[in-house]
MARBAVO-192192 format. One line per 4 residues: number of its first residue (from 1); their letters; for each residue x, y, z of N, C-alpha, C. Coordinates in pm, whole numbers. Atoms other than C-alpha are relative to their C-alpha. Example, Ala and Ser with C-alpha at 12.3 -4.5 7.8 and 13.67 -1.06 7.14 Angstrom:
MARBAVO-192192
1 = as = 89:-119:0:1230:-450:780:90:120:0 | -82:-119:-6:1367:-106:714:-77:109:73
END
This chain:
MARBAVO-192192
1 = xxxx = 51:-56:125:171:-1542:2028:55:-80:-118 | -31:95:158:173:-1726:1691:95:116:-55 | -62:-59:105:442:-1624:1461:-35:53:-102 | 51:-59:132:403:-1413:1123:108:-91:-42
5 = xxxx = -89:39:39:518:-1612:893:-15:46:-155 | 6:-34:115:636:-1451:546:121:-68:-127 | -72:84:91:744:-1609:229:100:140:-115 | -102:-49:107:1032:-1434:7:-11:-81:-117
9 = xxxx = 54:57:122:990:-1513:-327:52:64:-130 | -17:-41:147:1079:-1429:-684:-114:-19:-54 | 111:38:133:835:-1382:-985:75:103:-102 | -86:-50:119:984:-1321:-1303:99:69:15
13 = xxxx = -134:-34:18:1291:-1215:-1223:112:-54:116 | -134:118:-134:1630:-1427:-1118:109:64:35 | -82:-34:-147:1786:-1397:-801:42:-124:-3 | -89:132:17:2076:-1655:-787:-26:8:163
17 = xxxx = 65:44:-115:2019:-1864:-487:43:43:113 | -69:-42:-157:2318:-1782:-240:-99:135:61 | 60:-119:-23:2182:-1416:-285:-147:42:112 | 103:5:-39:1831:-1496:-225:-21:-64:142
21 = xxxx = 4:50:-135:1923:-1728:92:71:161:119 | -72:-85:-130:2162:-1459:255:-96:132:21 | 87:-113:-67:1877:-1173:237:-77:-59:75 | 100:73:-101:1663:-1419:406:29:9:122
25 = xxxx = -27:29:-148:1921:-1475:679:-23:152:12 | 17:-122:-84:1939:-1104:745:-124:66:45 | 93:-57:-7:1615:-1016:734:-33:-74:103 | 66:107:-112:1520:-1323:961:121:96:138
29 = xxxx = -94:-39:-116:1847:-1158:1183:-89:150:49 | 69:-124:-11:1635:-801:1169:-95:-36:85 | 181:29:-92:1280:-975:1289:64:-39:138 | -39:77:-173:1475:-1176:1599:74:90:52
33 = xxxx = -118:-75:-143:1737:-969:1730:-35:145:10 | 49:-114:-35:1619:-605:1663:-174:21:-26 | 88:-29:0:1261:-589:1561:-82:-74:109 | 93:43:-120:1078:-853:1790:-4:35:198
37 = xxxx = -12:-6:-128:1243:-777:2110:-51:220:30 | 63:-131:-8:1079:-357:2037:-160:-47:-8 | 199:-6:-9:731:-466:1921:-30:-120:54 | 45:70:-45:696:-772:2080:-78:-105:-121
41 = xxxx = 104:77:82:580:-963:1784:127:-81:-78 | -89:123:52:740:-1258:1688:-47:5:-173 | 12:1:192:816:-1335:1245:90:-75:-4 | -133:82:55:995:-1564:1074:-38:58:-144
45 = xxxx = -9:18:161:1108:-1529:714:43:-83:-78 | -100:60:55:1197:-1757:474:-23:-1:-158 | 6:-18:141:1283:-1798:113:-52:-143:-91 | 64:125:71:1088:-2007:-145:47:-1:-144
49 = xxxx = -5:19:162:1139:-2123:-514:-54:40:-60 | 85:-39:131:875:-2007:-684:-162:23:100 | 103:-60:-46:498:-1873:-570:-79:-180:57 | 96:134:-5:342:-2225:-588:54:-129:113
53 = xxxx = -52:59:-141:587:-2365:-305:-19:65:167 | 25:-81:-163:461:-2121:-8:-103:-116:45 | 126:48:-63:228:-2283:237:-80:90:-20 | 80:-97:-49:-83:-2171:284:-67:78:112
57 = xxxx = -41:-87:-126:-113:-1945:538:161:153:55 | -128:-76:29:252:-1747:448:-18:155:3 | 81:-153:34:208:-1372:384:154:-16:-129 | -91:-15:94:413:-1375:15:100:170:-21
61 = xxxx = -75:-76:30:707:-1095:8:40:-12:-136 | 1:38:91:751:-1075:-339:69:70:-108 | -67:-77:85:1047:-988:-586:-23:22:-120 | 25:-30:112:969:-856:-914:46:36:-118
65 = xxxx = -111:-22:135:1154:-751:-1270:-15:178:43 | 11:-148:12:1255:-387:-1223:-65:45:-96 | 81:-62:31:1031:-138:-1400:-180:-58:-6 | 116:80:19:717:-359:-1335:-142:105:99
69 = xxxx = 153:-34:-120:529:-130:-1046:40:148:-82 | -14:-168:17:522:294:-1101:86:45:52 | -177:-65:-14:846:529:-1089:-55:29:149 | 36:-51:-194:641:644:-730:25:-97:89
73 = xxxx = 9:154:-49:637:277:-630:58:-129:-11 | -108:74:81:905:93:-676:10:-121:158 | 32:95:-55:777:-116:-329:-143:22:68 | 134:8:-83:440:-157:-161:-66:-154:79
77 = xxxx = 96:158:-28:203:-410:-13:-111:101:39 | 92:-3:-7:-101:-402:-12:-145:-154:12 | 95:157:-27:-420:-677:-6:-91:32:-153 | 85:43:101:-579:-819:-313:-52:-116:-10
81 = xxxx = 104:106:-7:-883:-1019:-331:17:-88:124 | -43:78:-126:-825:-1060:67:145:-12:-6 | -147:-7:-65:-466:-1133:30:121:114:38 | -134:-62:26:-190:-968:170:134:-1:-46
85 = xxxx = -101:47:69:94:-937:-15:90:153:-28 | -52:-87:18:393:-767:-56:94:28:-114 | -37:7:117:569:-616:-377:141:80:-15 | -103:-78:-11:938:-517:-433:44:-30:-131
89 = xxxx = -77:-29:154:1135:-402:-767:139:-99:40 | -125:60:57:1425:-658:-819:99:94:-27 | -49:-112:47:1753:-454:-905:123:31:118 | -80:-34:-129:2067:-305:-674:-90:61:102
93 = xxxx = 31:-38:-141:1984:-291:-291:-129:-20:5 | 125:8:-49:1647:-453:-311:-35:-60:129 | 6:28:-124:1701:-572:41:-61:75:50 | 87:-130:-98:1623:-214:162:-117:20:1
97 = xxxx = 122:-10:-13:1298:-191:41:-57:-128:60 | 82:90:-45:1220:-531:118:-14:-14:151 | 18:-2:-172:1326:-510:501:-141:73:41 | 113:-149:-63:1067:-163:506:-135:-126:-57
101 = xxxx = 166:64:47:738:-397:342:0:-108:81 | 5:127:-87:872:-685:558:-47:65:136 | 15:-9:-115:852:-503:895:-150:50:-21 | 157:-73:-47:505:-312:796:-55:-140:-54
105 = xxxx = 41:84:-2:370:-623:675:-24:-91:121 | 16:100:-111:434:-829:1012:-45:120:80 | 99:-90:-55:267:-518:1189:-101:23:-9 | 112:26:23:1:-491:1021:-46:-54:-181
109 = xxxx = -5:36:142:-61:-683:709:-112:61:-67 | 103:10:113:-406:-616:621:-24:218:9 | 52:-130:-28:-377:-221:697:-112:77:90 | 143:-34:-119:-642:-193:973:45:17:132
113 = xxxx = -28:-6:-148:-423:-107:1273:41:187:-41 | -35:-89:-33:-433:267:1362:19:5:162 | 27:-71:-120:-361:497:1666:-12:82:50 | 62:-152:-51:-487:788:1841:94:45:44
117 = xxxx = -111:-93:-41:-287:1091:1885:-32:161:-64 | 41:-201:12:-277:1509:1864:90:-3:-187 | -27:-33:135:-258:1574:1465:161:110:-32 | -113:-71:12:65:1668:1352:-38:128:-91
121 = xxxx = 39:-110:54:-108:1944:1099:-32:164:108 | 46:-54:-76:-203:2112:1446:120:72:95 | -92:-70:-70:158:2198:1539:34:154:41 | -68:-176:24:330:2564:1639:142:-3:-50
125 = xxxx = 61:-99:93:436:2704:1397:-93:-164:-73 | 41:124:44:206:2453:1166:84:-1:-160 | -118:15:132:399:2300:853:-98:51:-70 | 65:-68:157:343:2430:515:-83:-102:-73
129 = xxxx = 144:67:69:37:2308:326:83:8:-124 | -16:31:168:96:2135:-23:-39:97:-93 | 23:-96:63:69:2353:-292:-132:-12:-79 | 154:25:41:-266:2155:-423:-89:-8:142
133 = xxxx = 61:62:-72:-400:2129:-92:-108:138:20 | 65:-87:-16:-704:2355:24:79:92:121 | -58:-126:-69:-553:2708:188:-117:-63:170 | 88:-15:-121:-844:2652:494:44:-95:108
137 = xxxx = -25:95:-127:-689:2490:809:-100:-1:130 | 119:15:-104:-918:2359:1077:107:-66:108 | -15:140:-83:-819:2208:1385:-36:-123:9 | 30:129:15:-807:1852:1372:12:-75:143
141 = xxxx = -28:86:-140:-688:1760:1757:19:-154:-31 | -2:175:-24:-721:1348:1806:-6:-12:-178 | 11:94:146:-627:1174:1443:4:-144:64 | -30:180:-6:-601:781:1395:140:13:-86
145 = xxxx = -99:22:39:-231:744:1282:3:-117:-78 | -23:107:41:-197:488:1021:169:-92:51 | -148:55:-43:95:218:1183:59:-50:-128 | -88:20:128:327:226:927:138:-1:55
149 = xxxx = -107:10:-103:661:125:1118:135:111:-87 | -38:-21:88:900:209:838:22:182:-63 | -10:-136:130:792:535:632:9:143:104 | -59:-123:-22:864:805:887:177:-6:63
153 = xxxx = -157:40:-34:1230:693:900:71:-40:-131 | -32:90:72:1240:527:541:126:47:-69 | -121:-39:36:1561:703:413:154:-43:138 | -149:61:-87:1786:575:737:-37:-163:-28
157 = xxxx = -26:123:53:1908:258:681:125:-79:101 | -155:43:-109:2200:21:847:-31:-96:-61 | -82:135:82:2385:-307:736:-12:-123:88 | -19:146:8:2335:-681:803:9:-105:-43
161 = xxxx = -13:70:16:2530:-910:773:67:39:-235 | -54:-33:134:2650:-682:421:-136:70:-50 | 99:-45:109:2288:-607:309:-4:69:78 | 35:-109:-64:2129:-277:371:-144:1:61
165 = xxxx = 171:9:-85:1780:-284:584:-33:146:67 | 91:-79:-79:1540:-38:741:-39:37:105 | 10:-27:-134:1532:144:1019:-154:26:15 | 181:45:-44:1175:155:1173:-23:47:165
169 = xxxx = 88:-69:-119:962:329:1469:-6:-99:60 | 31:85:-63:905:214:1778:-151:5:117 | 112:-21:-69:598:190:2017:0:131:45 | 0:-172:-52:699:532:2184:-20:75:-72
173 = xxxx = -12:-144:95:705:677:1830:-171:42:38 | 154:-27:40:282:680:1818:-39:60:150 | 3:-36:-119:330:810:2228:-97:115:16 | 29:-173:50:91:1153:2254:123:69:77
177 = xxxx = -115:-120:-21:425:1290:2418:110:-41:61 | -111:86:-47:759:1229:2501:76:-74:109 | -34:77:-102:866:972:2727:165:-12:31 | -110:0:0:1180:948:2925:76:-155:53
181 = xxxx = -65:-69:96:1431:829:2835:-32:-53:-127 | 94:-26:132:1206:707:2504:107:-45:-102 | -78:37:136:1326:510:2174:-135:-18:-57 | 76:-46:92:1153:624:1856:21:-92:-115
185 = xxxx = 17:58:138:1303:438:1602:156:-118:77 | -127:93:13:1596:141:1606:111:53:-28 | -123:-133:-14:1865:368:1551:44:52:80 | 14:-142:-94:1751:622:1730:83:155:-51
189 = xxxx = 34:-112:76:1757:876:1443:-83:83:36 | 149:-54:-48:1407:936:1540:60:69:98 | -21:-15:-169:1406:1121:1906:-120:87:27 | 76:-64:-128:1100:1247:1967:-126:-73:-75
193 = xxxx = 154:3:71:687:1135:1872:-30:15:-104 | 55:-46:141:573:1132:1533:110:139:-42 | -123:-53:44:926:1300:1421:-24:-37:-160 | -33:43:136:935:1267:1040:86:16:-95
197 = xxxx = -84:-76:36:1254:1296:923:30:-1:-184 | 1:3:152:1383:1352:547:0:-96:-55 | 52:127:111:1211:1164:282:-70:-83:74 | 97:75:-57:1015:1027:512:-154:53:42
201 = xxxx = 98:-101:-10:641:1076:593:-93:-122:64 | 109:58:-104:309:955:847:-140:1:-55 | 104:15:46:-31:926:736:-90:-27:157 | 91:23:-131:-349:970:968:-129:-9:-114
205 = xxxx = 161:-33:40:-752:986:951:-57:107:95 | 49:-78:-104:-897:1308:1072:-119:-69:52 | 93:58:-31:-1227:1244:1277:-132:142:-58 | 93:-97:30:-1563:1355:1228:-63:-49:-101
209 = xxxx = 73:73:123:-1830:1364:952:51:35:-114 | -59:-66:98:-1621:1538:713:140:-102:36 | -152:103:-13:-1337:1263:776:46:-12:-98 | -135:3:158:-1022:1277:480:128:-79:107
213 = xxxx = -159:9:0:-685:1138:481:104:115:26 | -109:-62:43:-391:1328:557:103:-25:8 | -112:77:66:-60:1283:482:104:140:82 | -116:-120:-41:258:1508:607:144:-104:-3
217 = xxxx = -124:73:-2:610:1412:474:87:109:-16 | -138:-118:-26:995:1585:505:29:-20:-116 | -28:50:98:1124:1694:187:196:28:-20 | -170:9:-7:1494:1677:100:82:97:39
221 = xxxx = 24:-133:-95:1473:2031:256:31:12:129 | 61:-22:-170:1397:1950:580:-134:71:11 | 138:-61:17:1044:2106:483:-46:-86:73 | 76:98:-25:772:1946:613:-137:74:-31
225 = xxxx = 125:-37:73:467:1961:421:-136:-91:69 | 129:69:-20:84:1848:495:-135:16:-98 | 99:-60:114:-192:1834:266:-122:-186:58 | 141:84:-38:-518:1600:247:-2:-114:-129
229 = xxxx = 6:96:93:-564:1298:25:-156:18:-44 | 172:23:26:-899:1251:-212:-24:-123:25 | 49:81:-45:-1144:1017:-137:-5:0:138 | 45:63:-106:-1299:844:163:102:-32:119
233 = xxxx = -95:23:-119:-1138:846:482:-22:-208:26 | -41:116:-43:-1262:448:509:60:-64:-101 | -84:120:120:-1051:337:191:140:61:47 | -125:-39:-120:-724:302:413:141:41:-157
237 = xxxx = -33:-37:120:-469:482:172:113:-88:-46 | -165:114:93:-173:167:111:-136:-93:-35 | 107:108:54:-531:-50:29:13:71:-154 | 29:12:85:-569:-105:-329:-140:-36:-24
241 = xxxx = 128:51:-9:-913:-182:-449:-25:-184:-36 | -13:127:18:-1003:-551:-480:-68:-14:-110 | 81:19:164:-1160:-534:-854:33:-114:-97 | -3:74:106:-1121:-839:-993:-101:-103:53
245 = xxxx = 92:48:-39:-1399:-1031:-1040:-32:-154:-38 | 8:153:77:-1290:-1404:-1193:108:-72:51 | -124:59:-66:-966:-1450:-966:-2:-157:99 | 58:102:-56:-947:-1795:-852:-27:6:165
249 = xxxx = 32:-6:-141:-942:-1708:-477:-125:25:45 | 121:-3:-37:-1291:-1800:-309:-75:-99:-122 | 42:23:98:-1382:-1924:-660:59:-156:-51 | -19:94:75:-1157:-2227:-724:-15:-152:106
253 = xxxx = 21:88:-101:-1284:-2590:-503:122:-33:53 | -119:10:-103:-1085:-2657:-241:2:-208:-24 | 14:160:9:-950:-3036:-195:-65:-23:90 | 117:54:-74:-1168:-3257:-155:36:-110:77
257 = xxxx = 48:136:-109:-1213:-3566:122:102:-84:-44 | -92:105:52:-1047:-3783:-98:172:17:-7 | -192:-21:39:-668:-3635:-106:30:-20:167 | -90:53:-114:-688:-3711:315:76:-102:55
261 = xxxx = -27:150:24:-569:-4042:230:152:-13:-61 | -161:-6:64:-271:-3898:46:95:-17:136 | -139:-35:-81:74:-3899:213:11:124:37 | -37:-131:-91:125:-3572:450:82:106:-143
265 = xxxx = -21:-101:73:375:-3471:209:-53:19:-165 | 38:12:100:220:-3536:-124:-119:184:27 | 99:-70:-61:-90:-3349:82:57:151:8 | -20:-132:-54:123:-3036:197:56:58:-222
269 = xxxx = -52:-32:77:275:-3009:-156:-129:85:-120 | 91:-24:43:-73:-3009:-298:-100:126:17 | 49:-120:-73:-208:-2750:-56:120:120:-49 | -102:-109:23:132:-2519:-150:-24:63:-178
273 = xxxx = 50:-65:106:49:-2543:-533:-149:66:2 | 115:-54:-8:-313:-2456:-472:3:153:18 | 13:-153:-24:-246:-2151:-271:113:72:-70 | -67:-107:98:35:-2021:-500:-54:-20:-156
277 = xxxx = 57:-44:68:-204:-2035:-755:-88:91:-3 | 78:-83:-69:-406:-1837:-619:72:128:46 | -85:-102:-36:-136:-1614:-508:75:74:-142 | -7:-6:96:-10:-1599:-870:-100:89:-54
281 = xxxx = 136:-78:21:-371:-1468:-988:8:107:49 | -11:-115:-69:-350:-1206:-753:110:94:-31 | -97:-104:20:3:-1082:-829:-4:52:-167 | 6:18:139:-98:-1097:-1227:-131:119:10
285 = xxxx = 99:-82:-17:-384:-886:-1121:110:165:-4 | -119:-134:-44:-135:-573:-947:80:12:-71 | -17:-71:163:81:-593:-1237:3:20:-123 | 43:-3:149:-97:-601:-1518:-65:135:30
289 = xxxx = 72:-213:-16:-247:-268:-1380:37:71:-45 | -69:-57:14:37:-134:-1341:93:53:-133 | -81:19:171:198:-200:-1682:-117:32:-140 | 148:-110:83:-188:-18:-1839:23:128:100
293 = xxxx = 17:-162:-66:-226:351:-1815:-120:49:-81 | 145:-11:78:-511:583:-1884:52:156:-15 | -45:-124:-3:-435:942:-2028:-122:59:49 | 91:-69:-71:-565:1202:-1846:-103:124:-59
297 = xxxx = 100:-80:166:-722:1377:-2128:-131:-53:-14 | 101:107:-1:-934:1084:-2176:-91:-8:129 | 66:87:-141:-1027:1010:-1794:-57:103:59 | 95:-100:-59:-1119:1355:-1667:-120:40:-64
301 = xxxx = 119:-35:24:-1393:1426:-1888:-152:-77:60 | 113:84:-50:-1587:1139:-1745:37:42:162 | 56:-33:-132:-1506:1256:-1380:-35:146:9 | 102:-135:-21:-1609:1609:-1469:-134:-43:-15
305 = xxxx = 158:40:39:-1937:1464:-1585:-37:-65:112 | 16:30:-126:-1963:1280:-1231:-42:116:64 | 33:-115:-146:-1939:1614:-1045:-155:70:-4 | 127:-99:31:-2251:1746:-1225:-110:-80:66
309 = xxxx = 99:124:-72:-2552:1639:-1043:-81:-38:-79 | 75:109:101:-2807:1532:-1307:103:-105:-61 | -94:162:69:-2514:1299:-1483:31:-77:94 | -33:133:-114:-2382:1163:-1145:-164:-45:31
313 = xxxx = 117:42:-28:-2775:1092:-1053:-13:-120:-148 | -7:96:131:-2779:904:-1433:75:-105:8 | -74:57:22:-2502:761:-1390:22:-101:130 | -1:74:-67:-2571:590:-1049:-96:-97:5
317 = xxxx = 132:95:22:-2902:451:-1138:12:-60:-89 | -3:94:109:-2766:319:-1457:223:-6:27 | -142:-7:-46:-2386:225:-1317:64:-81:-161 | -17:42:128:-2352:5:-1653:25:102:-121
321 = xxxx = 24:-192:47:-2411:359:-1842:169:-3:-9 | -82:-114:-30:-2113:485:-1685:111:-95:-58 | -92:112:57:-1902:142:-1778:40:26:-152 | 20:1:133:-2017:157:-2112:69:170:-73
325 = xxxx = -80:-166:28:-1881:560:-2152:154:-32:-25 | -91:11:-54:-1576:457:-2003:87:-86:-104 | -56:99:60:-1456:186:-2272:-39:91:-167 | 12:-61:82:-1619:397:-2539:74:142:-47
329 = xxxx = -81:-94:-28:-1399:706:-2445:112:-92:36 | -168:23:2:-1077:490:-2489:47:4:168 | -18:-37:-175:-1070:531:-2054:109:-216:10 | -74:192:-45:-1023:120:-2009:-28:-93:-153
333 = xxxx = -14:134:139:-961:-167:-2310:-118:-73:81 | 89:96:-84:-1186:-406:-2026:-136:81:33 | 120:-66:-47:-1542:-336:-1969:9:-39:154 | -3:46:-115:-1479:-358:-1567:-118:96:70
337 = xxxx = 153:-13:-58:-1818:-359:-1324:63:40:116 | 20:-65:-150:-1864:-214:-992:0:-192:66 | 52:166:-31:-1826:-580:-777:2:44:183 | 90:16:-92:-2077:-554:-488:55:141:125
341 = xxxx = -28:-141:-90:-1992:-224:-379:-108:150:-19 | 119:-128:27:-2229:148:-308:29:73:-134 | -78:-112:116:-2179:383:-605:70:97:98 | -67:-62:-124:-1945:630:-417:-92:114:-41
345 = xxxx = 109:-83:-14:-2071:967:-339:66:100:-109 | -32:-49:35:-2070:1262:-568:152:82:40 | -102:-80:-35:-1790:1438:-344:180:-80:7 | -99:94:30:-1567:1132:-412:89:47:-149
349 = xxxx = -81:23:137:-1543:1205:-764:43:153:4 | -37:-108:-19:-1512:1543:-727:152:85:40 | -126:0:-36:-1199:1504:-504:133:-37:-93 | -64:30:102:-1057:1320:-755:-15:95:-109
353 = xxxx = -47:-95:107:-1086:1532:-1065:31:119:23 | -41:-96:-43:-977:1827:-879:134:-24:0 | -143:90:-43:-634:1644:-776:55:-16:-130 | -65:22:149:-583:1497:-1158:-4:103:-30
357 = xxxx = 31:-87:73:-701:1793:-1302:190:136:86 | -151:-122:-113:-389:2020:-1049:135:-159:-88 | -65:46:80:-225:1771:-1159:89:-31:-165 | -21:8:177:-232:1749:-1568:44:97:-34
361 = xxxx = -86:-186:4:-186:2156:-1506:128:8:22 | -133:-21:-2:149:2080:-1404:78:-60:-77 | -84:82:78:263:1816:-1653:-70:-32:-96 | 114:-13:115:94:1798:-1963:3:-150:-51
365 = xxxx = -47:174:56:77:1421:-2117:-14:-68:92 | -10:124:-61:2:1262:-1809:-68:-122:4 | 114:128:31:-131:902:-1790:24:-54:159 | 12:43:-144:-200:736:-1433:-44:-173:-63
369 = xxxx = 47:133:23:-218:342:-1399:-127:-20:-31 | 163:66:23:-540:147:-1535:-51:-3:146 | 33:17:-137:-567:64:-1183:-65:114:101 | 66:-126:-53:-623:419:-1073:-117:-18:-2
373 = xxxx = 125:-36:74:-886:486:-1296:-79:-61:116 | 84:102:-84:-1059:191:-1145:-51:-19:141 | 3:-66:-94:-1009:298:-814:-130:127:57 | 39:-115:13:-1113:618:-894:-168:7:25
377 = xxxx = 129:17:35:-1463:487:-1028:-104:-88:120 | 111:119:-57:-1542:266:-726:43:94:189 | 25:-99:-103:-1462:586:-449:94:-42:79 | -113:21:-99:-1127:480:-324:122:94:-1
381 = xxxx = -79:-123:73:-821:715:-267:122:-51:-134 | -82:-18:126:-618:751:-606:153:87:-19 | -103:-65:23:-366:937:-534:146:-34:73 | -107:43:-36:0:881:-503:89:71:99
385 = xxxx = -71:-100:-75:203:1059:-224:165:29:-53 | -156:14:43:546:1204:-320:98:-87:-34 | -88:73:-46:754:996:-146:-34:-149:72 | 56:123:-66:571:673:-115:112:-141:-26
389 = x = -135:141:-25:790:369:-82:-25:-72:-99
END
């Protein structure tokens, strides 16, 4: 099996070098000695100078200036405009988060690996439902488990080599039942199947034609709560939407014929600035989102006007219409288009302004990233989970 290979990286904010080499070694000590020999999947990591020195082909890990992503989100990855990429806050102990985006990244980068198993909502006794979530429980039996190695463990932790890293599930965790004698997590905190212990939490897709997200995480309690995400069960819920529509990726010519003549390394150096320009674009995309907000004052009146059916019918046959509202109601500074996607369905938006709206009832003044919004408008889920990493 080919290696994952992921690039560590800075953007706008400095990490003195020893620093930046010795999380490398540990993390590279994490992938070889405890993570590859559980999942079987070989990774290397290593650390780069700057975005525009990765090869292409890398998957960019990527350090950032603290307060740059949302107080919920202080690490993620996700894929923009095709790439995957991963995003961590700069700051004390950013090792820890970065180990947790490093291991789900070399698992599954682009978010498209689930697995089948008996719905944890379906337990005896069954956990307590969110306090926004709908009172009506159904049996759900068989979900798709989103593989997320990391987030039902993400509060245990352990030391290499001085830094602190991430403990993480293991093939037995996604088991439908317990195997003997069975390792759950690298620790072995975990000890039994889809265990979710405090501050940590699992994500599935029910089945069916009525298919949602759900979500069930432990809270500093030992609670364990479950509730349903809005939106579309196929907008996988760590995906971001890919809305930008001028980013050079796909868009900027590739070299041409004439640079095979260069020197190898002139050639590889050339290919490294290319694709960390391109990688650049993309991370300038995620947080410039993040660093716009949209009050929610402003943004629900246009998804109440969605739920109604003559305006959503108006407003899908004239999708420009709904743009043009949206910039006129102070919603977005950018007139941003729908790019080559369905209008979503009325019960999309619906989900959503139900959610904000439980929402704004509990905190008055709130504003949600630009990025939401945007989200919001093109039928993907929007909403943030508690305790998301």
């Amino acid at each position: 099996m080919i290696p994952a290979h992921v690039a560590l990286v800075t953007y706008g904010y400095e990490v003195d070098k020893s620093t930046l080499l010795r999380v490398a070694a540990a993390l590279q000590m994490q992938l070889a000695r405890d993570f590859t020999p559980i999942w079987k999947i070989p990774a290397v990591v290593s650390p780069f100078h700057s975005l525009h020195d990765i090869p292409p082909g890398c998957l960019p890990l990527v350090i950032v200036e603290p307060g740059s992503l949302q107080a919920s989100e202080h690490a993620f990855h996700q894929t923009v405009n095709g790439q995957a990429m991963g995003l961590v806050e700069g700051g004390d102990g950013w090792s820890l988060p970065a180990s947790h985006e490093l291991l789900e990244m070399v698992c599954d980068p682009y978010g498209q690996v689930t697995v089948r198993g008996d719905s944890i909502a379906d337990e005896a006794p069954p956990p307590e439902l969110e306090s926004w979530a709908d009172p009506t429980r159904r049996v759900q039996g068989q979900v798709q488990y989103l593989m997320e190695v990391a987030d039902p463990c993400q509060n245990i932790r352990y030391r290499i080599n001085g830094f602190e890293v991430s403990d993480f599930v293991s093939p037995d965790y996604y088991s439908s039942a317990a195997t003997a004698p069975g390792r759950y997590s690298f620790t072995g905190e975990v000890t039994r199947p889809r265990q979710v212990l405090p501050l940590g939490y699992i994500t599935w897709y029910t089945s069916g034609p009525d298919s949602v997200i759900w979500q069930a995480h432990r809270d500093e309690n030992n609670e364990l709560r479950v509730g349903p995400l809005p939106g579309p069960a196929a907008a996988n819920s760590r995906h971001r939407v890919d809305y930008a529509t001028d980013q050079l990726r796909g868009k900027t010519a590739s070299l041409n014929a004439a640079t095979s003549s260069r020197e190898p390394e002139h050639l590889a150096k050339d290919l490294a600035r290319h694709y960390g320009q391109q990688l650049e674009a993309d991370l300038k995309t995620i947080l410039d989102s993040y660093q716009s907000t949209v009050e929610l004052d402003k943004f629900l009146p246009v998804l109440k006007a969605l739920c109604d059916e003559k305006e959503y019918e108006e407003y899908r046959n004239n999708p420009s219409k709904l743009v043009a509202r949206l910039k006129d109601d102070g919603v977005m500074a950018e007139p941003y288009d729908f790019v080559g996607r369905a209008f979503p369905e009325r019960e999309t938006f619906k989900g959503a302004y139900e959610t904000l709206q439980r929402q704004q009832q509990r905190q008055a003044g709130l504003t949600i990233p630009t990025e939401a919004a945007i989200t919001a408008m093109q039928g993907t889920t929007i909403w943030a989970p508690p305790h998301h990493h």
